[in-house]
Structure formats: C-alpha cells, structure tokens
PDB file of N, CA, C, O and CB in Angstrom:
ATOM      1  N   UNK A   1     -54.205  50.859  47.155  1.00  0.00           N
ATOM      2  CA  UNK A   1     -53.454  51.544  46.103  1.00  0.00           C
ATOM      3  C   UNK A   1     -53.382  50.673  44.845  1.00  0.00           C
ATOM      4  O   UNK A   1     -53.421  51.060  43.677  1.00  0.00           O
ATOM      5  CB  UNK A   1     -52.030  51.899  46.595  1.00  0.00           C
ATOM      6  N   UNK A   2     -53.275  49.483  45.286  1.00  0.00           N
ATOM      7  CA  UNK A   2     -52.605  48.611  44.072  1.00  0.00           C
ATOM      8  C   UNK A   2     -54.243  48.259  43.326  1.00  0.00           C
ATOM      9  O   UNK A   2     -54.146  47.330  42.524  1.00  0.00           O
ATOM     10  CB  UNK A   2     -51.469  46.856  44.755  1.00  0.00           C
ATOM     11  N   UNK A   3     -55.353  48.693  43.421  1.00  0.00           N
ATOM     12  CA  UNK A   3     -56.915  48.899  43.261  1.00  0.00           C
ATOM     13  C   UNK A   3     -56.682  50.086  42.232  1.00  0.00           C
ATOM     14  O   UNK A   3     -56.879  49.975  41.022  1.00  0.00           O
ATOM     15  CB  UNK A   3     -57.915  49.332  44.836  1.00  0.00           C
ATOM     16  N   UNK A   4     -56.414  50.779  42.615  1.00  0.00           N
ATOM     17  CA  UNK A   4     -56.030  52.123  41.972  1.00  0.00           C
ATOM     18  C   UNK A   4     -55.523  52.321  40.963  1.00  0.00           C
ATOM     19  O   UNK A   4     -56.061  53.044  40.123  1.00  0.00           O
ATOM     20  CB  UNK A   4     -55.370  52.743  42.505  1.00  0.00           C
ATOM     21  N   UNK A   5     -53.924  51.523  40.693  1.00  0.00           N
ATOM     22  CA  UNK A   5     -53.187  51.168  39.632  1.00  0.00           C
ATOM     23  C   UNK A   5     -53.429  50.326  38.525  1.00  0.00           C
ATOM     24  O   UNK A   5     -52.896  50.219  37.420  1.00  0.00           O
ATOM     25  CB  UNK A   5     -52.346  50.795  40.039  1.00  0.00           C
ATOM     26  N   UNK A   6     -54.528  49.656  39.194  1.00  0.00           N
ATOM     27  CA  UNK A   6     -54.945  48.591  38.295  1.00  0.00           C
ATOM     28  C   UNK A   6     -56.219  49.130  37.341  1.00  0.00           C
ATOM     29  O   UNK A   6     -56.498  49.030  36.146  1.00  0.00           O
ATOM     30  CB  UNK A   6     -55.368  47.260  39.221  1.00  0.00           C
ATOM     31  N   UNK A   7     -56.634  49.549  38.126  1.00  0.00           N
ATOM     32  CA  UNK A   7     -57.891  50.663  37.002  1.00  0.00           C
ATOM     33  C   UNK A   7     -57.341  51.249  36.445  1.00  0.00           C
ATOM     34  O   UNK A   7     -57.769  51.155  35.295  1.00  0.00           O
ATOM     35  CB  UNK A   7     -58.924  51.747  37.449  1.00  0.00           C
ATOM     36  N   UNK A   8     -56.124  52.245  36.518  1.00  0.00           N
ATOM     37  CA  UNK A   8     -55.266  53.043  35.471  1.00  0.00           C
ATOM     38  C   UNK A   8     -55.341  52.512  34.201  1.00  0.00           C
ATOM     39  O   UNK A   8     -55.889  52.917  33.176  1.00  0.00           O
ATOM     40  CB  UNK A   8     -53.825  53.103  35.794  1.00  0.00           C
ATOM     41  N   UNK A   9     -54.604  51.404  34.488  1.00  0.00           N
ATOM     42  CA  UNK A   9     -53.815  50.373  32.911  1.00  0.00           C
ATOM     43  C   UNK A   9     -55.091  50.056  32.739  1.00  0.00           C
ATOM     44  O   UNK A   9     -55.360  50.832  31.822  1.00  0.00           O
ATOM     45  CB  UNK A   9     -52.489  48.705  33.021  1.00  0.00           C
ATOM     46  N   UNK A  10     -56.245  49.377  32.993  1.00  0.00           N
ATOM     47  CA  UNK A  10     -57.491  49.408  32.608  1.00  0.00           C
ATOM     48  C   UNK A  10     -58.143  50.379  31.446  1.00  0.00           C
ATOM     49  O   UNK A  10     -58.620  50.141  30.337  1.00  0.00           O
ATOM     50  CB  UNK A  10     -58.044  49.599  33.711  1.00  0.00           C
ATOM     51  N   UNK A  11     -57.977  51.380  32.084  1.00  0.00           N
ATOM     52  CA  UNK A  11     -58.355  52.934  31.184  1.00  0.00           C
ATOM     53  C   UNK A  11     -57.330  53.234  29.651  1.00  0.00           C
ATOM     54  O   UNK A  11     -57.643  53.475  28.485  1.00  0.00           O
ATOM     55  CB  UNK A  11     -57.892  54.529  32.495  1.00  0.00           C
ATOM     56  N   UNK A  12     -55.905  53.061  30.417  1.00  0.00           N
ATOM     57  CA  UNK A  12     -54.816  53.364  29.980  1.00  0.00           C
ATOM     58  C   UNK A  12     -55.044  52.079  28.138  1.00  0.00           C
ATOM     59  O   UNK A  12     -55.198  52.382  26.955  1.00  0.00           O
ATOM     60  CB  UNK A  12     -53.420  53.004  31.502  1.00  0.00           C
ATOM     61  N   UNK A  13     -54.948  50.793  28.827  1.00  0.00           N
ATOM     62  CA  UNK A  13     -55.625  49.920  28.168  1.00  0.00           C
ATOM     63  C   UNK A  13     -57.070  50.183  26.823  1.00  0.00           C
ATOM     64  O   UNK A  13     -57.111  50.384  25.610  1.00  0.00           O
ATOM     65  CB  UNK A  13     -56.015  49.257  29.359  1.00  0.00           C
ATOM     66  N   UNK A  14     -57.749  50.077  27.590  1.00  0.00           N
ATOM     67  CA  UNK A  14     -59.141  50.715  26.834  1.00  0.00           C
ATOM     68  C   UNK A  14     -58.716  51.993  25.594  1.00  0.00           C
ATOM     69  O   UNK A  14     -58.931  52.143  24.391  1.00  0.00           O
ATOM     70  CB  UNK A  14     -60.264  51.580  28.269  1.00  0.00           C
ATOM     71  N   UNK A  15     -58.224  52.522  26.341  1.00  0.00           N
ATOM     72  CA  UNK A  15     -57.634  53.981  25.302  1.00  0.00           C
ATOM     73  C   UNK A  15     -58.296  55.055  26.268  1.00  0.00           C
ATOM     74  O   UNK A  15     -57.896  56.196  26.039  1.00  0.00           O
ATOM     75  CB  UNK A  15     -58.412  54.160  23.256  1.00  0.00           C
ATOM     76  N   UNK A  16     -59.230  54.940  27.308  1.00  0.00           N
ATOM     77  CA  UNK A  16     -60.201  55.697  28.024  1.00  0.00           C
ATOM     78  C   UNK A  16     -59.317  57.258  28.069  1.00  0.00           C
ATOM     79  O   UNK A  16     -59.781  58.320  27.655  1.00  0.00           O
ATOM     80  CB  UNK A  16     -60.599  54.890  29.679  1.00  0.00           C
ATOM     81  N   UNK A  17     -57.763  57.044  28.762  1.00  0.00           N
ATOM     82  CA  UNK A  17     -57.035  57.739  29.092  1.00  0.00           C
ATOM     83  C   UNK A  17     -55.478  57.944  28.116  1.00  0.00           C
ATOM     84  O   UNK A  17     -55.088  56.929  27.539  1.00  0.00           O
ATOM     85  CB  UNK A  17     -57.029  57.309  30.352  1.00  0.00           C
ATOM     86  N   UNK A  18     -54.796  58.992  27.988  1.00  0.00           N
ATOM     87  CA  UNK A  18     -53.510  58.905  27.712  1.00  0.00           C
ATOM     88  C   UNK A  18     -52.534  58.173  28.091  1.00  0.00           C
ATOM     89  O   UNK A  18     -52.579  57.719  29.234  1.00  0.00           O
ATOM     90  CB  UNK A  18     -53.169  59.692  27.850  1.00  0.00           C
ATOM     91  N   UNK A  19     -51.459  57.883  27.276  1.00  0.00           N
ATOM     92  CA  UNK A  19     -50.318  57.671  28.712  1.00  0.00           C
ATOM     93  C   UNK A  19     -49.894  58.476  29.336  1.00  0.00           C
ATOM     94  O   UNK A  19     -49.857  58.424  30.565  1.00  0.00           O
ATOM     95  CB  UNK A  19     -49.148  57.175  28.602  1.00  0.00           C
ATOM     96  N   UNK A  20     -49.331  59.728  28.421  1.00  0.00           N
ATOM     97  CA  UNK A  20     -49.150  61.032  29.384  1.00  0.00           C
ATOM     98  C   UNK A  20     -50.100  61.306  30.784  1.00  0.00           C
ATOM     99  O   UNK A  20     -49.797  61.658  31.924  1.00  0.00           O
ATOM    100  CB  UNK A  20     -49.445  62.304  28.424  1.00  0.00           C
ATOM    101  N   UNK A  21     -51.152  61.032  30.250  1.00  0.00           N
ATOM    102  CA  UNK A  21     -52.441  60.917  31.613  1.00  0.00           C
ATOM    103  C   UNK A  21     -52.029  59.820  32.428  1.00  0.00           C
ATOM    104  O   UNK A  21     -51.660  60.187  33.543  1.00  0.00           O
ATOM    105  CB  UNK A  21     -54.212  60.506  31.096  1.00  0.00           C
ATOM    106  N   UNK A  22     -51.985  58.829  32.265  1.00  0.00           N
ATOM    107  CA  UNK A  22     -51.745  57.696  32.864  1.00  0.00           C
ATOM    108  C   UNK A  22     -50.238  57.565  33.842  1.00  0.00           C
ATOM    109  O   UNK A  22     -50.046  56.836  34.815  1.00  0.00           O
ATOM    110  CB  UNK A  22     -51.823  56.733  31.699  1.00  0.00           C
ATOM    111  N   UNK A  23     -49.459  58.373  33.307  1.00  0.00           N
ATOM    112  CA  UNK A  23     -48.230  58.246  33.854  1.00  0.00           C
ATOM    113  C   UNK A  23     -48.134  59.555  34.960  1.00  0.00           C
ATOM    114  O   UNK A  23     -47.275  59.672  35.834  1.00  0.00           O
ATOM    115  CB  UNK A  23     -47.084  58.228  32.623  1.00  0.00           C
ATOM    116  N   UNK A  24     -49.255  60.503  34.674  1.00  0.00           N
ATOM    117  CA  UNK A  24     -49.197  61.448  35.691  1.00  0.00           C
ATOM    118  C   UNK A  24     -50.434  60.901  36.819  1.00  0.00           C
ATOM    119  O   UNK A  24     -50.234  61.133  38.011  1.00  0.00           O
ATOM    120  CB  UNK A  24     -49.440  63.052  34.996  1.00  0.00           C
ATOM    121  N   UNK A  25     -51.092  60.525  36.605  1.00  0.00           N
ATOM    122  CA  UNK A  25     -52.013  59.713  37.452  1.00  0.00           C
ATOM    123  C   UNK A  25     -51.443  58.700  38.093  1.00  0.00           C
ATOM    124  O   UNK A  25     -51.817  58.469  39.243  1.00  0.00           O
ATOM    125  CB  UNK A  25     -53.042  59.174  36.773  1.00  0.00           C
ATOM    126  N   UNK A  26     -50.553  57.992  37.561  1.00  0.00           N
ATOM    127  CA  UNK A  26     -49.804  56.830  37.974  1.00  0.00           C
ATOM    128  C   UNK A  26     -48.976  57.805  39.721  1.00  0.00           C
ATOM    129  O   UNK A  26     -48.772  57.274  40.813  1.00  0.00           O
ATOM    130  CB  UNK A  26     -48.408  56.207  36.278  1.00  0.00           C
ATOM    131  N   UNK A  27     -48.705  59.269  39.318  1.00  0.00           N
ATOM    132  CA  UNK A  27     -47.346  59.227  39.991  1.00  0.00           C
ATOM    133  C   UNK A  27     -48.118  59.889  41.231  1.00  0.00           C
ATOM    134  O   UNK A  27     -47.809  59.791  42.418  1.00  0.00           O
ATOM    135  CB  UNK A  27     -45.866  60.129  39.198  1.00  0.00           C
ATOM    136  N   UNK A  28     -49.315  60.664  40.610  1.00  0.00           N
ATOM    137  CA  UNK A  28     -50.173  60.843  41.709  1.00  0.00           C
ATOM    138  C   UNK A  28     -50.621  60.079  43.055  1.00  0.00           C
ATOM    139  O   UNK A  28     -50.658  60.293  44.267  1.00  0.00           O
ATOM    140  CB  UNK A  28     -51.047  60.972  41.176  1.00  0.00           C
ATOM    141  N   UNK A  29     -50.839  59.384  42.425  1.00  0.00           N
ATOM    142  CA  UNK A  29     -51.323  58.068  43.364  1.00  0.00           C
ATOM    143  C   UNK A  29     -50.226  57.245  44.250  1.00  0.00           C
ATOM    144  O   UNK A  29     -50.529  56.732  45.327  1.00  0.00           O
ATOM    145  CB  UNK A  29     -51.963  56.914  42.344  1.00  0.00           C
ATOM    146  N   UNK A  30     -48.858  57.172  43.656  1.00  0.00           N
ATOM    147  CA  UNK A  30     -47.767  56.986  44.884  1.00  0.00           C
ATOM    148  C   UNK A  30     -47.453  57.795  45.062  1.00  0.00           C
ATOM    149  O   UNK A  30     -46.234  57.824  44.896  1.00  0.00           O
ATOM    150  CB  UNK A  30     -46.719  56.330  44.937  1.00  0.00           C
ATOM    151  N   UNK A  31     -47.778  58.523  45.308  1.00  0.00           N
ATOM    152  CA  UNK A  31     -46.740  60.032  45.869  1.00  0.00           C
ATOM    153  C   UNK A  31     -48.055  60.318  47.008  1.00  0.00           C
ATOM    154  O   UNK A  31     -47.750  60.605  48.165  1.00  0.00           O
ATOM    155  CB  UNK A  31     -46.347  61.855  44.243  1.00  0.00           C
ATOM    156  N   UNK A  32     -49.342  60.232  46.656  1.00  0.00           N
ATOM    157  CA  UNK A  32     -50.202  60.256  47.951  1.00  0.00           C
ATOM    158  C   UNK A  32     -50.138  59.331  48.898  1.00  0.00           C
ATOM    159  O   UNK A  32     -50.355  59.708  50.049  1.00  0.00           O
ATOM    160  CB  UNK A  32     -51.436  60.246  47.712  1.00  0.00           C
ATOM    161  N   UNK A  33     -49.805  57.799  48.632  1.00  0.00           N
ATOM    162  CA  UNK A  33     -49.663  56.912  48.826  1.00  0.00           C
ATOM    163  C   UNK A  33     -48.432  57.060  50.416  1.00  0.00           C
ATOM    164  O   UNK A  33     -48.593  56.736  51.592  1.00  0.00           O
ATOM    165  CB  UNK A  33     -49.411  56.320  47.429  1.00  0.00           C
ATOM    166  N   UNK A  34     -47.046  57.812  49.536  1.00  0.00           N
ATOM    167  CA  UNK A  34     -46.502  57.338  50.704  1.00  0.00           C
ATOM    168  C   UNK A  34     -46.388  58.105  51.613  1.00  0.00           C
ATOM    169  O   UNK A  34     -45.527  57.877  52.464  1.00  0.00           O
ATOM    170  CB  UNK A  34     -45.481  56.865  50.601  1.00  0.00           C
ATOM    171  N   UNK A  35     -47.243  59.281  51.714  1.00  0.00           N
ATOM    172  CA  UNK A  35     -47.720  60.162  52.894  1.00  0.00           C
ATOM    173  C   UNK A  35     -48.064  59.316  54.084  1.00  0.00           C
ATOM    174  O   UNK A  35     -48.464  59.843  55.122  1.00  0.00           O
ATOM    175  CB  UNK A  35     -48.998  61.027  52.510  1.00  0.00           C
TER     176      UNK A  35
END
C-alpha cells in the first residue's frame, strides 16, 4: 500500500494528477486496503 501512496504524491507532485484526484485516489486505496 505504502508503494501505492507513494506514487500518488509522485504524480500529485509532478502535476501528473489533481489534488482533488489525488485525495480521492488517496482514499481509494485505504479503504481497499482495510478490507
């Protein structure tokens, strides 16, 4: 997961992605996570 998060801010970083994107991607990913 924490692989995952770290490419976000990567993107998020870069400009690749939004934050709005980034923060819904962000929540995606723990919320699958703690299944």
């Amino acid at each position: 997961m924490k692989d995952r998060l770290d490419r976000l801010k990567e993107y998020r970083t870069n400009g690749v992605i939004t934050e709005d994107e980034y923060e819904r991607k962000k929540a995606d990913i723990i919320d699958n996570y703690e299944i």
